[in-house]
SEVEXRO-234948 format. One line per 3 residues: number of its first residue (from 1); their letters; for each residue x, y, z of C-alpha. Coordinates in Angstrom, 3 decimals. Layout:
NUM = A = X/Y/Z; ...
END
This chain:
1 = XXX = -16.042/-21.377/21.518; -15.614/-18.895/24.266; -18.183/-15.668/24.731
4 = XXX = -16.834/-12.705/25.054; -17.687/-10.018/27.525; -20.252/-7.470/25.822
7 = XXX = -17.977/-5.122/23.574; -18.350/-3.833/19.766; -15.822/-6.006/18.001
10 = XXX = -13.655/-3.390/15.820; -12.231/-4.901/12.127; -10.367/-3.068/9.513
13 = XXX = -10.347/-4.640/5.847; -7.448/-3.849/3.593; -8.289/-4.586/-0.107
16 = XXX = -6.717/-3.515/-3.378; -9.908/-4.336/-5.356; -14.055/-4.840/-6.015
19 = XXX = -13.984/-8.006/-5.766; -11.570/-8.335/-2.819; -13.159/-5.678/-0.797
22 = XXX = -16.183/-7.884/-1.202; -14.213/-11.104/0.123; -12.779/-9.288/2.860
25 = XXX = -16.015/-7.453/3.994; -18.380/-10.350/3.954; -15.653/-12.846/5.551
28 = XXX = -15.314/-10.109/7.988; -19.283/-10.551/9.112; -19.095/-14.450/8.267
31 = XXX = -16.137/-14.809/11.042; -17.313/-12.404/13.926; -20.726/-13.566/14.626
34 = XXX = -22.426/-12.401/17.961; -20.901/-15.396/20.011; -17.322/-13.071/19.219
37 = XXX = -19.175/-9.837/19.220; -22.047/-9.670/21.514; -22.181/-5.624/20.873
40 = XXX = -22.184/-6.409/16.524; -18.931/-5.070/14.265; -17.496/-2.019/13.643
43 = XXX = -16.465/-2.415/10.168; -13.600/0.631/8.714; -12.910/0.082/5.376
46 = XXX = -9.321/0.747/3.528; -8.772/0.704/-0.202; -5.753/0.176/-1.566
49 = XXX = -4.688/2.777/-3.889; -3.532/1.180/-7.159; -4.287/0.222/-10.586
52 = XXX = -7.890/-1.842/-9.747; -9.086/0.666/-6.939; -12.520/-0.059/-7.295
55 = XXX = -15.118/3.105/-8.938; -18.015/4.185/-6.631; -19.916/2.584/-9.041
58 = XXX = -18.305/-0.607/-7.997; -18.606/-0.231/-4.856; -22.287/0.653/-5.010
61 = XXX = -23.061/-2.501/-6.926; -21.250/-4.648/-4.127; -23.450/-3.260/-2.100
64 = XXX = -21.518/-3.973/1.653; -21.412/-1.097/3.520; -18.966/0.291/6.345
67 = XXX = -18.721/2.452/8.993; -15.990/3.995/7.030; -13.872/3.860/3.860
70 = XXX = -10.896/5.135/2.303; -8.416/5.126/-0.022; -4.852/4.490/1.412
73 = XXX = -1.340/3.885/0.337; -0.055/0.486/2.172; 2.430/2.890/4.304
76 = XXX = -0.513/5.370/5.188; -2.399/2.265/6.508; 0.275/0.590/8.453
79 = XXX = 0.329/4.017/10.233; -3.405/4.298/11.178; -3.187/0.322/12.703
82 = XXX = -2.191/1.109/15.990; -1.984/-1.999/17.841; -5.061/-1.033/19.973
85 = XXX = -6.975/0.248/16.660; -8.471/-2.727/15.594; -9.603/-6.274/17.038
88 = XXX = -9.273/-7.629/13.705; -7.588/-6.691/10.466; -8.777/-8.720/7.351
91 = XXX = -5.926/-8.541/4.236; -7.869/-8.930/1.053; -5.183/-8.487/-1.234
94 = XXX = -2.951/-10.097/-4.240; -0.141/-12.113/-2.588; 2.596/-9.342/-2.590
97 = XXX = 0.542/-6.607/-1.103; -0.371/-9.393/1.874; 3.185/-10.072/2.181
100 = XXX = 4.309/-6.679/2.562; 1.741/-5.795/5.214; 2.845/-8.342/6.934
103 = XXX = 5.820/-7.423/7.363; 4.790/-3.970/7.745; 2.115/-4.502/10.690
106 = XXX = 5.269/-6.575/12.228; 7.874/-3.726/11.950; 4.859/-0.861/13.312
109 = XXX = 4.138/-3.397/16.468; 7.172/-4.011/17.565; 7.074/-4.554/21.421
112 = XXX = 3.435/-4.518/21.574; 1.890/-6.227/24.250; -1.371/-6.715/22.204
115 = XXX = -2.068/-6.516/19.029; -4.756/-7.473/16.524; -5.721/-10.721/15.163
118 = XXX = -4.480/-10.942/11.461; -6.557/-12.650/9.017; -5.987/-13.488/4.915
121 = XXX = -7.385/-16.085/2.126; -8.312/-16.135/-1.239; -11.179/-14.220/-3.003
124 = XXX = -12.101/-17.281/-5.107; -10.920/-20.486/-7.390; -7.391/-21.490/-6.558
127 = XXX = -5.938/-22.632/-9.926; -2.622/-20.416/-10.266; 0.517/-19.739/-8.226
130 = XXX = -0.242/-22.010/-5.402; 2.816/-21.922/-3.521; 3.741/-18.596/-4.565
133 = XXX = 0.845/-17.077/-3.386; 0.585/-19.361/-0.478; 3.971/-18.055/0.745
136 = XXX = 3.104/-14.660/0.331; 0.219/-14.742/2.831; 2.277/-16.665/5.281
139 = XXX = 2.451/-14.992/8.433; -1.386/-14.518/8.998; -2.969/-15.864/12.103
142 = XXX = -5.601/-17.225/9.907; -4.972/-18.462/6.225; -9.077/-19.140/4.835
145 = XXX = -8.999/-21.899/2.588; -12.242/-22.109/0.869; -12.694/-25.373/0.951
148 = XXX = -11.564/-28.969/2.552; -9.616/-29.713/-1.245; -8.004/-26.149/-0.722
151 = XXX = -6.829/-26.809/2.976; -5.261/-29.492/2.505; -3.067/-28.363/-0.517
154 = XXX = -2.390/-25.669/1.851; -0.971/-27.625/4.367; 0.764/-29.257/2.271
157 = XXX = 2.678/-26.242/0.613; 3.542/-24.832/3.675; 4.683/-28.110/5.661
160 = XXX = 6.528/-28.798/2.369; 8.945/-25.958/2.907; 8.653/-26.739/6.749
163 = XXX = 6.545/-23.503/7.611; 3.995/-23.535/10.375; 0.760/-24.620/9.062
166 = XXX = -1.538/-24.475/11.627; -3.252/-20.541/10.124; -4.681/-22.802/7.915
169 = XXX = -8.809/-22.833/8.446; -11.094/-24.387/6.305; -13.946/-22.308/5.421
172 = XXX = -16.058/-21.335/1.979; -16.192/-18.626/0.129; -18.362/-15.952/2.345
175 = XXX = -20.376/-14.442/-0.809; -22.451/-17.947/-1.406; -26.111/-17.544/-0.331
178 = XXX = -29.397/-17.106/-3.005; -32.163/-18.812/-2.794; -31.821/-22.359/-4.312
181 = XXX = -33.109/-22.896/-8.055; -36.551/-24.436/-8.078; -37.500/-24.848/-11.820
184 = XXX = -37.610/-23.111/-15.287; -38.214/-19.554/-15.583; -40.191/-17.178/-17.873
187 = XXX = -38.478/-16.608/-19.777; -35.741/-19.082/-19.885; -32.630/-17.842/-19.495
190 = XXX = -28.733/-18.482/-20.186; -26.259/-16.256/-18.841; -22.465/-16.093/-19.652
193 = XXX = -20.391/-15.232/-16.640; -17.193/-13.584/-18.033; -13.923/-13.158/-17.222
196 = XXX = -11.452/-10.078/-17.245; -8.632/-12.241/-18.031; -9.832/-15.560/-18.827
199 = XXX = -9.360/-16.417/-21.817; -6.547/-13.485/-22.474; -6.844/-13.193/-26.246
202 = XXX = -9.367/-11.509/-28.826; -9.553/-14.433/-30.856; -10.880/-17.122/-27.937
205 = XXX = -12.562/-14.009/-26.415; -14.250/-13.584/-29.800; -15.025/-17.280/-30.239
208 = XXX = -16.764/-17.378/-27.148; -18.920/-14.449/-28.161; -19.668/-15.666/-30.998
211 = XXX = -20.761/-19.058/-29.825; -23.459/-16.804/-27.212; -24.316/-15.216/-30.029
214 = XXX = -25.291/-18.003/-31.906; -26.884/-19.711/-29.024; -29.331/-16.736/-28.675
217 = XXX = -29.914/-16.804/-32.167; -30.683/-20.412/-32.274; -33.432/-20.212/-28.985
220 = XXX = -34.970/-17.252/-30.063; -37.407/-17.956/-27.003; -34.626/-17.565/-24.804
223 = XXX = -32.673/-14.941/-23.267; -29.288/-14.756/-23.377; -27.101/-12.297/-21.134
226 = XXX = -23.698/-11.698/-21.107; -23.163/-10.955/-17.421; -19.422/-8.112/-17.231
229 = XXX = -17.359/-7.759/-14.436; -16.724/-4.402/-14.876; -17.489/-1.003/-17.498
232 = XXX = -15.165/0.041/-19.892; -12.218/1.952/-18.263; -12.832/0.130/-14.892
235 = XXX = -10.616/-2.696/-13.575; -10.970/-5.250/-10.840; -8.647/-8.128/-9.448
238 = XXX = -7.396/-9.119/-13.285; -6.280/-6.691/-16.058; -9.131/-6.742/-19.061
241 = XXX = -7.412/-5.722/-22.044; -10.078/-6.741/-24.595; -13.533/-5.885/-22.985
244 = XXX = -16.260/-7.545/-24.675; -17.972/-5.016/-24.896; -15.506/-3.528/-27.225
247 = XXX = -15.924/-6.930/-29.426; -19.708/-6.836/-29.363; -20.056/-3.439/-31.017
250 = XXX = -18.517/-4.950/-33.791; -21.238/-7.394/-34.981; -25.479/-7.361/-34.994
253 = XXX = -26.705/-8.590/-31.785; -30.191/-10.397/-31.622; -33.332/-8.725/-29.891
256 = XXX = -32.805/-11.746/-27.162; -29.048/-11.195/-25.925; -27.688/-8.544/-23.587
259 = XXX = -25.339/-7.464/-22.027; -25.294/-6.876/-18.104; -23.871/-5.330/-14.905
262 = XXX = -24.963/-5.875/-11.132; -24.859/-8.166/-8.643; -24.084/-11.838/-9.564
265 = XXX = -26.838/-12.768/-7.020; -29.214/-10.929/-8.638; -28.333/-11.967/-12.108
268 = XXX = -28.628/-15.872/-10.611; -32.016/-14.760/-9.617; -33.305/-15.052/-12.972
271 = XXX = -30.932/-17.786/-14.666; -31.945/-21.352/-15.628; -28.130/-21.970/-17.283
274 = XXX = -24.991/-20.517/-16.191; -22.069/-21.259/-18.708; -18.477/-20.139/-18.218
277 = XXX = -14.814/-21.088/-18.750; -13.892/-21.004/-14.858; -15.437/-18.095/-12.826
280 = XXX = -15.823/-18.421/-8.893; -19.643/-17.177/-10.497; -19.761/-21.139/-11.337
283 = XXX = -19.494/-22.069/-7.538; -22.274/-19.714/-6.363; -24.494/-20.785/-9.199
286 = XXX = -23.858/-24.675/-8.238; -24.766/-23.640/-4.791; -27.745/-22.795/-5.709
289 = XXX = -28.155/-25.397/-7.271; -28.609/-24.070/-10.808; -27.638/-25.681/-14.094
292 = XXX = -24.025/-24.466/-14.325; -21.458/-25.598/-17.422; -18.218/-25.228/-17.670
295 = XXX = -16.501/-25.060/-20.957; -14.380/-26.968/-22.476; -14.305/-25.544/-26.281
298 = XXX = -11.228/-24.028/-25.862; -9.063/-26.719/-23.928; -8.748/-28.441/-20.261
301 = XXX = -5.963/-26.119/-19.414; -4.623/-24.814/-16.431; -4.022/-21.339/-18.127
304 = XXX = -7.648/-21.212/-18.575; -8.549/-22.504/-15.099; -10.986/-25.041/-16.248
307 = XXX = -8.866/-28.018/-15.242; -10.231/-26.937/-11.709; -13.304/-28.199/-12.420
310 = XXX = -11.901/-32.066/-13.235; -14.183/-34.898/-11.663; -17.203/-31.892/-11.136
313 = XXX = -19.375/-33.801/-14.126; -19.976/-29.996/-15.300; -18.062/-29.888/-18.101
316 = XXX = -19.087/-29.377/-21.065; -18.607/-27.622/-24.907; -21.113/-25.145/-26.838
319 = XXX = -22.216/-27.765/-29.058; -24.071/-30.018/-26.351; -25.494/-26.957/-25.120
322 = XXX = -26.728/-26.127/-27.820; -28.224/-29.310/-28.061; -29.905/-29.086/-25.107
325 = XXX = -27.348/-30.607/-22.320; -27.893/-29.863/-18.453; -24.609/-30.826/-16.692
328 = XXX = -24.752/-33.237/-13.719; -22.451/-32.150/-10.707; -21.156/-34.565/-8.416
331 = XXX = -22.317/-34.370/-4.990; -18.672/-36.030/-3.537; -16.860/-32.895/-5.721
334 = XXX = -19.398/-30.289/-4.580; -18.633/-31.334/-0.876; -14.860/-31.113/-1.620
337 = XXX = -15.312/-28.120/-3.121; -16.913/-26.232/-0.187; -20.266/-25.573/-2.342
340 = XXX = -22.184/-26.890/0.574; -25.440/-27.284/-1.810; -26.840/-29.407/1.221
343 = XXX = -27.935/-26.457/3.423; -24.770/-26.796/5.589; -23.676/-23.408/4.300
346 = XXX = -23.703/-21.901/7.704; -21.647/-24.650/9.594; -18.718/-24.223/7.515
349 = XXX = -17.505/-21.105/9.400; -17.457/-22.403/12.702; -13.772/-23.633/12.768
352 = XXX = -12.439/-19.929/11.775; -14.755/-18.406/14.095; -13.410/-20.444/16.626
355 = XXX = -9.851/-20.018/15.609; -10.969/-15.826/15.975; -12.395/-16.051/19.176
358 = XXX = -9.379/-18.065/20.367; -6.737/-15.999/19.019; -9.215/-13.004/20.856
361 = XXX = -8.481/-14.559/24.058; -5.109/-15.652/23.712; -1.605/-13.897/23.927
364 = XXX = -0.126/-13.951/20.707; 3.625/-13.798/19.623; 4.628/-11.019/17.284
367 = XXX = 3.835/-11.983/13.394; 6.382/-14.192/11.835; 6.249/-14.914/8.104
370 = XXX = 7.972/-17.609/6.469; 9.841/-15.167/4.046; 12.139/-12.908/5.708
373 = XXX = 15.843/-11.504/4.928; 17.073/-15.139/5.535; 14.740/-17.415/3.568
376 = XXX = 13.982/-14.985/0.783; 16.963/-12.085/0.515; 16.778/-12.605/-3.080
379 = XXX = 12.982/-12.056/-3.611; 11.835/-9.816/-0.355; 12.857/-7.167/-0.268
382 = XXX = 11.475/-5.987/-4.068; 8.160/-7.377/-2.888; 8.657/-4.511/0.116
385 = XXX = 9.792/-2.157/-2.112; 6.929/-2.192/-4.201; 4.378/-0.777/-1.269
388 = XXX = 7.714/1.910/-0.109; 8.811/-0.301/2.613; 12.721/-0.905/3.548
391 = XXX = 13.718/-4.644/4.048; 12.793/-4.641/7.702; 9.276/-3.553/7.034
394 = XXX = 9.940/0.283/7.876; 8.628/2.784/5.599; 10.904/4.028/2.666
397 = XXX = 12.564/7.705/2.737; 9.733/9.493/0.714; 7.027/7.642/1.495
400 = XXX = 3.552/9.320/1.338; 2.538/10.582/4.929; -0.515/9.671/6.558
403 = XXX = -1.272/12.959/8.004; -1.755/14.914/4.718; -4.491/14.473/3.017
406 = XXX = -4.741/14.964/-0.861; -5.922/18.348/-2.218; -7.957/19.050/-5.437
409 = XXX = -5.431/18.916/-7.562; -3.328/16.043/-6.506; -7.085/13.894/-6.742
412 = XXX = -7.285/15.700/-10.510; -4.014/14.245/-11.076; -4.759/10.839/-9.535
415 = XXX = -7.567/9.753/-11.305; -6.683/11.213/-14.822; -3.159/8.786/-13.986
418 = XXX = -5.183/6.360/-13.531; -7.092/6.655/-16.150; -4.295/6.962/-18.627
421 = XXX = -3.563/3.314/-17.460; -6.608/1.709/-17.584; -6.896/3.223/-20.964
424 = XXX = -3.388/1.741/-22.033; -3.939/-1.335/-20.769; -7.033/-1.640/-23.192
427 = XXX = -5.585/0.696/-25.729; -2.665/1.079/-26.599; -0.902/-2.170/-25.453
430 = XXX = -2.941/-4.473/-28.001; -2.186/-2.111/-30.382; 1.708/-2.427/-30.085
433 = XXX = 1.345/-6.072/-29.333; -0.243/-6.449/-32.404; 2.249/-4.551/-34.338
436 = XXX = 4.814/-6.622/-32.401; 3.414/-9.807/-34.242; 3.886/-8.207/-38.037
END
């Protein structure tokens, strides 16, 4: 890997939610060690104002700080990335919003003779949209796959539809760490990892709550938590329409369940059982090395995300749980997988910091993604429109300016907005829905 000559390294993160700005914070320090940045990162921070802009409470239970952060419009960004801003710019964002940045940054750096290195992935579990989100973060100099099972499905969509593959870099996810499990705890204790959108109707949601309810009731020397992504009125990467929280204040809980915020870390700090339908939680608890169960009361089923999990030897339904089951990974899956449960956690980000520090050091052609006015006419350009960008990556007539900040008022107006959404979303929409079905 080459060194670089003594100089801060300077990275801006673009991400449209908690759990993204996470991902692209932490693969930010996991990809820029001192070997690329003898002088340590400078770390700005840009939040992409939508629906899932994450709450300072969010942000405070993330717990990554920056040198700086702020909320921006995808046009307001594109015009503070100068191509000398930034060494590196990490895109944690849905598919769309990478694709249109893309093809923003390419439009603002036209002519450049530098510019910085442009880096993407995925914030977790790969079991949706593969080529469709694949396609829309073509154009990166890096593509992260999480894993050796995720790189080379990558490859594969992208040679597949003869795009250049070679962005692709096998990594893991950068939020995997802990200290591994070394026995039973006092008390023991079982903890749910839920899902905002997973599974996406009261009914299973209900079931599932039910079934921890039971579990608690069953092991009264147990405790039982019910670990939340998010508080009522908050969003993150997926819409929650029917927060369980909203379910359990229908029914009597027992003295031994709860439910919890925080860090997942911190909440794997205490667990002896982590059970779940498919959350990325289930890869940084078998990291660790802690019981972890996947369920399968509900289906195999790629709408749930389970079917990910095939061949892991974790999963598993309510009923042997309740019986007492421990799950059994499989080392050869966990390897695949990226879970690196050996210790060789730290080795798997040597090939993208190598792919960093060579892009550094190298001349590099102007960004080039796979969809453009002549693969994708059809689809493109309402992907651009979506962030106010014209078909050639320009900013739309009326797009917000950069230069004028919001007043009082216009903030007022933004988060009550906002919070008219968040509160139809959870609201109002299974209301209609439900009057839809009559």
């Amino acid at each position: 890997m080459p060194v670089r000559n003594g100089k801060q390294l300077r990275v801006a993160v673009l991400a449209d939610s908690d759990t993204r700005w996470k991902w692209g914070s932490l693969t930010a320090s996991r990809i820029t060690d001192s070997r690329i940045a003898p002088e340590g990162l400078a770390l700005d921070g840009y939040l992409l104002r939508g629906r899932a802009t994450p709450t300072p409470r969010q942000l405070r239970e993330i717990g990554v700080r920056a040198d700086s952060l702020r909320e921006v419009t995808a046009v307001e960004f594109l015009r503070k990335i100068e191509p000398e801003a930034y060494d590196v710019v990490v895109l944690a964002l849905v598919g769309g919003g990478v694709q249109a940045v893309l093809h923003g940054l390419a439009h603002a750096w036209r002519g450049a003779a530098r510019r910085p290195v442009v880096v993407t992935g995925y914030v977790g579990v790969v079991y949706e949209k593969l080529a469709d989100g694949l396609l829309l973060r073509h154009g990166a100099d890096v593509v992260l796959a999480n894993s050796g099972y995720d790189a080379d499905r990558f490859r594969a969509v992208y040679e597949g539809v003869g795009a250049d593959a070679s962005a692709v870099t096998e990594c893991a996810l950068p939020f995997l760490g802990g200290e591994p499990y070394t026995g039973v705890r006092d008390p023991y204790t079982v903890t749910f990892a839920a899902q905002p959108s997973v599974p996406d109707t009261a009914v299973d949601r209900d079931y599932l709550l039910d079934r921890l309810v039971r579990h608690a009731e069953s092991h009264p020397d147990r405790e039982v938590l019910l670990k939340l992504r998010s508080k009522p009125g908050e969003h993150t990467t997926h819409i929650e329409e029917i927060p369980y929280q909203k379910l359990a204040q229908r029914r009597e809980l027992p003295a031994n369940f709860r439910l919890v915020y925080g860090n997942m870390g911190e909440v794997l700090d205490r667990t002896d059982l982590l059970v779940t339908v498919s959350s990325t939680a289930a890869l940084e608890s078998l990291h660790r090395r802690i019981p972890t169960a996947l369920l399968t009361d509900l289906g195999v089923r790629e709408a749930l995300g389970n079917h990910h999990f095939t061949g892991s030897g974790c999963l598993v339904s309510w009923d042997r749980l309740d019986e007492g089951a421990l799950p059994e990974p499989d080392p050869a899956w966990l390897a695949r997988q990226g879970v690196a449960a050996d210790g060789t956690y730290d080795q798997a980000f040597d090939a993208a910091r190598a792919r960093v520090a060579a892009l550094l050091d190298a001349d590099r052609p102007a960004l080039a993604p796979y969809y453009s006015r002549t693969t994708a006419p059809g689809y493109l350009p309402r992907i651009l429109a979506r962030h106010h960008l014209a078909p050639d990556g320009g900013p739309l007539p009326g797009a917000p300016a950069a230069d004028r900040a919001p007043g009082p008022v216009r903030q007022v107006v933004r988060r009550a907005a906002r919070g008219a959404y968040r509160h139809g979303v959870q609201r109002v929409a299974p209301v209609i829905r439900r009057m839809g079905e009559l």
